[in-house]
TIFI-736962 format. One record per residue: residue in three letters; x, y, z of N, C-alpha, C, O in turn; residue number from 0. Coordinates in Angstrom, 1 decimal, m for minus. Layout:
N
[rec ALA,[X,Y,Z],[X,Y,Z],[X,Y,Z],[X,Y,Z],NUM],
...
***
This chain:
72
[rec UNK,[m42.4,m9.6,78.5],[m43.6,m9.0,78.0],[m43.6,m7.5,78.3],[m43.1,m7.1,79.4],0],
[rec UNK,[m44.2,m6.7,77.4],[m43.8,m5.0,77.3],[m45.5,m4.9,78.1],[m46.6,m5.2,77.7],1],
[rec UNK,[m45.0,m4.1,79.6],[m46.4,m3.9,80.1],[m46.6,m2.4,79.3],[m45.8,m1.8,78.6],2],
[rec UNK,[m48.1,m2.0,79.7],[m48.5,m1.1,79.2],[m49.2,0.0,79.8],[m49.8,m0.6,80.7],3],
[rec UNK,[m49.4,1.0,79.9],[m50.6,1.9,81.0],[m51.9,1.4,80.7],[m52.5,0.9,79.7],4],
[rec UNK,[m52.4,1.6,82.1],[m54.1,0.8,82.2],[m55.0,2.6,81.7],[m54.9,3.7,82.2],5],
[rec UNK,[m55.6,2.1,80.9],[m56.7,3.1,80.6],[m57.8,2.7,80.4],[m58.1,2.0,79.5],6],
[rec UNK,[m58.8,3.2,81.6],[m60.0,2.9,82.1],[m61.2,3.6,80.6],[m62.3,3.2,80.3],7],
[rec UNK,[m60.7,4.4,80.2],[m61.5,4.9,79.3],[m61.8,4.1,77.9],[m62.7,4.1,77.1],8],
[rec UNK,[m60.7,3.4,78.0],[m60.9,2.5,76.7],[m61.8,1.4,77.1],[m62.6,1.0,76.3],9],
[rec UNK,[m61.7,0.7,78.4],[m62.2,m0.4,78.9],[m63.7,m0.3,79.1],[m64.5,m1.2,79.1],10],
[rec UNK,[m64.1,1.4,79.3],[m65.5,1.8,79.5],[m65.6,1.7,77.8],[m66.4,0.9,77.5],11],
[rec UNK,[m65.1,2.2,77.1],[m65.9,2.1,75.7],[m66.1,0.4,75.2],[m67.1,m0.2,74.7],12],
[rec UNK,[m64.9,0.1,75.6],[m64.8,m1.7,75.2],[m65.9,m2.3,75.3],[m66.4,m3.0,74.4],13],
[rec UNK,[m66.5,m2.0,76.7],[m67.6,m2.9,77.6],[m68.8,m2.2,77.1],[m69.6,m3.0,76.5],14],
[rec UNK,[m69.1,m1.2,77.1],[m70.4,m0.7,76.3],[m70.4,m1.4,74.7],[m71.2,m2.3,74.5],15],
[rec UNK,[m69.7,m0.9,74.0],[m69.4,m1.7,72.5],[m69.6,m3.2,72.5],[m69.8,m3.9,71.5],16],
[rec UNK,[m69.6,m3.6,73.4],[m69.5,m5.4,73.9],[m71.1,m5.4,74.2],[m71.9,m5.9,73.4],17],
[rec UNK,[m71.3,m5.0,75.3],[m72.8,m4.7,75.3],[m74.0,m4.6,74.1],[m75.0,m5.2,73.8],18],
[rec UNK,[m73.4,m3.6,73.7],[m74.3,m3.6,72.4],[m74.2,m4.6,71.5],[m75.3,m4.8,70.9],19],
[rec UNK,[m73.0,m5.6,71.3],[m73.0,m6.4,70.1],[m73.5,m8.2,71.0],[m73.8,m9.3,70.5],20],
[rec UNK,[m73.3,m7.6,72.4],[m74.4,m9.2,73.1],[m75.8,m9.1,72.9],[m76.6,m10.0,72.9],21],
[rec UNK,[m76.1,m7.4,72.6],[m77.8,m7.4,72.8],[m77.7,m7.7,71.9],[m78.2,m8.8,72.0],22],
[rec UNK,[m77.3,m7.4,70.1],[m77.6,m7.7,68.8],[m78.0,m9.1,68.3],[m78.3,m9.3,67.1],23],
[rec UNK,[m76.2,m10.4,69.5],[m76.6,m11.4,69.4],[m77.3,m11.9,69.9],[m77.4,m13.1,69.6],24],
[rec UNK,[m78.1,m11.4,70.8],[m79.6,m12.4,71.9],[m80.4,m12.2,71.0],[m81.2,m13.0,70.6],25],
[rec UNK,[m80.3,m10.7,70.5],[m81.9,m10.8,69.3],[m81.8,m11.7,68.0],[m82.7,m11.9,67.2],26],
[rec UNK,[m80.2,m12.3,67.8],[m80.3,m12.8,66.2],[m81.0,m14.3,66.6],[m82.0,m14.8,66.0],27],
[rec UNK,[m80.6,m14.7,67.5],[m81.1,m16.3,68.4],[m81.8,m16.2,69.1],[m81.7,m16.6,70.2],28],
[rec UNK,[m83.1,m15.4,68.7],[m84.5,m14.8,69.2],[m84.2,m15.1,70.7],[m84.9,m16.0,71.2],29],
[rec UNK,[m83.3,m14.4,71.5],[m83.0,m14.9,72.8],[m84.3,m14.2,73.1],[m85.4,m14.7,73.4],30],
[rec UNK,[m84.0,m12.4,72.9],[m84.8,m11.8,73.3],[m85.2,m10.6,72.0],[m85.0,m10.6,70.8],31],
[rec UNK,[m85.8,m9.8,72.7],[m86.1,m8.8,70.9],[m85.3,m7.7,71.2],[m85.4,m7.1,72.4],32],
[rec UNK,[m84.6,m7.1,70.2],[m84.2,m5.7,70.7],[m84.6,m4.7,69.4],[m84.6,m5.1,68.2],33],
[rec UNK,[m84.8,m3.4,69.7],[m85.1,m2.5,68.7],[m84.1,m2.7,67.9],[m83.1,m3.3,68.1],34],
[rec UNK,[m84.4,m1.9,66.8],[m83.0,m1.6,65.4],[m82.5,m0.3,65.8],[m81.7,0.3,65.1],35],
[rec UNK,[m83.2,0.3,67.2],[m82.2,1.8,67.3],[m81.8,1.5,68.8],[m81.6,2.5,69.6],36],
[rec UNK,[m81.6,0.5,69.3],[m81.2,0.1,70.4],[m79.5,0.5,70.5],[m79.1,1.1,71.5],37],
[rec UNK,[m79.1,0.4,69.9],[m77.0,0.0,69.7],[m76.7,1.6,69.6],[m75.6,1.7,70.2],38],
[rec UNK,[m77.3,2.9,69.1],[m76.9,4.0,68.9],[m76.9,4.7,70.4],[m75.8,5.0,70.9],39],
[rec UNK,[m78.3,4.9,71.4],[m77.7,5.7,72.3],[m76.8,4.6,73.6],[m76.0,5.1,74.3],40],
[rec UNK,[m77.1,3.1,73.5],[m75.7,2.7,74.0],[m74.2,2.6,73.6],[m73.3,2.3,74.3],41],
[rec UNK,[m74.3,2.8,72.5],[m72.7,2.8,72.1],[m72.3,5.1,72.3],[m71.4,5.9,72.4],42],
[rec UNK,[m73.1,5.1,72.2],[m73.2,7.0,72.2],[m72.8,7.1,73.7],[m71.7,7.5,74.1],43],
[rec UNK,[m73.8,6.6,74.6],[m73.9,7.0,75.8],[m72.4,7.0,76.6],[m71.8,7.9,77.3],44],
[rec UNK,[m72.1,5.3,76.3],[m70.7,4.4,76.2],[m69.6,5.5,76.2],[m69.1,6.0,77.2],45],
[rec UNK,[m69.4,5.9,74.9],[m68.5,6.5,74.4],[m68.6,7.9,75.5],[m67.7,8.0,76.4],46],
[rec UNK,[m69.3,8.7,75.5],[m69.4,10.0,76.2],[m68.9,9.3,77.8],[m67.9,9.6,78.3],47],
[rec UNK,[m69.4,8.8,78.1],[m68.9,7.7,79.5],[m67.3,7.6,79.6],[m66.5,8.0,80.5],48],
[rec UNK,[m67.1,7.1,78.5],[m65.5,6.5,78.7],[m64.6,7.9,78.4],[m63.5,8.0,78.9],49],
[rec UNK,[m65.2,9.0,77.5],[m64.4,10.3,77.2],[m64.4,10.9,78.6],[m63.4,11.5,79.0],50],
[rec UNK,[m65.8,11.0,79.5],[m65.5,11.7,81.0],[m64.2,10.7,81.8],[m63.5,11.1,82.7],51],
[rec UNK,[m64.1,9.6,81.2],[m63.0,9.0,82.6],[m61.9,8.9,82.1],[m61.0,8.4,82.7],52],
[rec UNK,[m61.7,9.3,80.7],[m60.1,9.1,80.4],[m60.0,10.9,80.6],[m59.0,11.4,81.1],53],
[rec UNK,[m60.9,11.4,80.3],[m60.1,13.2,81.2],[m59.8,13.1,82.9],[m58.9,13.6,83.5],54],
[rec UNK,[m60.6,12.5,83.2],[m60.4,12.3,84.9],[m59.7,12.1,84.8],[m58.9,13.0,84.9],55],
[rec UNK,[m59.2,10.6,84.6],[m57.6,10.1,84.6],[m56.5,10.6,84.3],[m55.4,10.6,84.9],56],
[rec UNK,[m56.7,11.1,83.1],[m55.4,12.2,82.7],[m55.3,13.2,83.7],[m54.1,13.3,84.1],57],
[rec UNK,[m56.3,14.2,84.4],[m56.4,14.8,85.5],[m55.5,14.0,87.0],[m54.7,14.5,87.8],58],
[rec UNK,[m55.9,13.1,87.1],[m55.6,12.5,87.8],[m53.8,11.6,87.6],[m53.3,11.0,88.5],59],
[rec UNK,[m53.4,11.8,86.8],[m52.4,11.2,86.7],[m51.3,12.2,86.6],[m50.3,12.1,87.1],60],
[rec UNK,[m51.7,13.3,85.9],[m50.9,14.6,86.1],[m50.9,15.0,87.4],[m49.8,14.8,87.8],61],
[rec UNK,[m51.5,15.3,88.0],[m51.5,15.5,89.5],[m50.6,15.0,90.2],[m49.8,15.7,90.8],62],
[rec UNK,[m50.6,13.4,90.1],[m50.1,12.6,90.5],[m48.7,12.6,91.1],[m48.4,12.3,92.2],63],
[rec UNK,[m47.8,13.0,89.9],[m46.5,13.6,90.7],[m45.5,12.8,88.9],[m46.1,12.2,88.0],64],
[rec UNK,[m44.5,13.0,89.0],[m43.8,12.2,87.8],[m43.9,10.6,88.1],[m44.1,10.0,89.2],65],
[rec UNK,[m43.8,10.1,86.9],[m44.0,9.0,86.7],[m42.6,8.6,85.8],[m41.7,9.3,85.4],66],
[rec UNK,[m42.7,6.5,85.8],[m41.5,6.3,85.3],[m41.9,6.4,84.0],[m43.1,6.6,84.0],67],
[rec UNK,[m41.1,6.4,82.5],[m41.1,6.7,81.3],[m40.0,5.5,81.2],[m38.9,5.3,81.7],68],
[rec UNK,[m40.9,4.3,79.9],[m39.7,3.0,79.6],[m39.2,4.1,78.4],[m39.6,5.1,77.9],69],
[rec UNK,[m38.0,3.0,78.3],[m37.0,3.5,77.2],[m38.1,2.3,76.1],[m38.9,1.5,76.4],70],
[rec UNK,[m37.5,2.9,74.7],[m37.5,2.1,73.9],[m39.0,2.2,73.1],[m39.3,1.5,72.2],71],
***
């Protein structure tokens, strides 16, 4: 199996985007009620979140020192 680089910035958008579409489903199965402009500044907020920690990271990985590079 071809491992891959861990990128935390995707995982922060993942989980926000995930969030929003559990709150959508609690309100379709009247879990609970959510507004109709609920999903915008969470998936917004999300996104600007996960854009500050993949610059960190890249910051941080450059720094770092060289890294291996697979073939192929």
């Amino acid at each position: 199996m071809l491992r891959h680089e861990f990128q935390p910035g995707k995982l922060v958008a993942g989980l926000f985007v995930t969030a929003a579409g559990v709150a959508y489903a609690g309100d379709a199965v009247d879990a609970w009620r959510v507004p109709w402009f609920a999903a915008l500044p969470l998936v917004v907020g999300g996104l600007c979140l996960a854009g500050a920690v993949a610059v960190l990271n890249r910051g941080l990985r450059r720094r770092g020192g060289p890294r291996a590079e697979g073939t192929g």
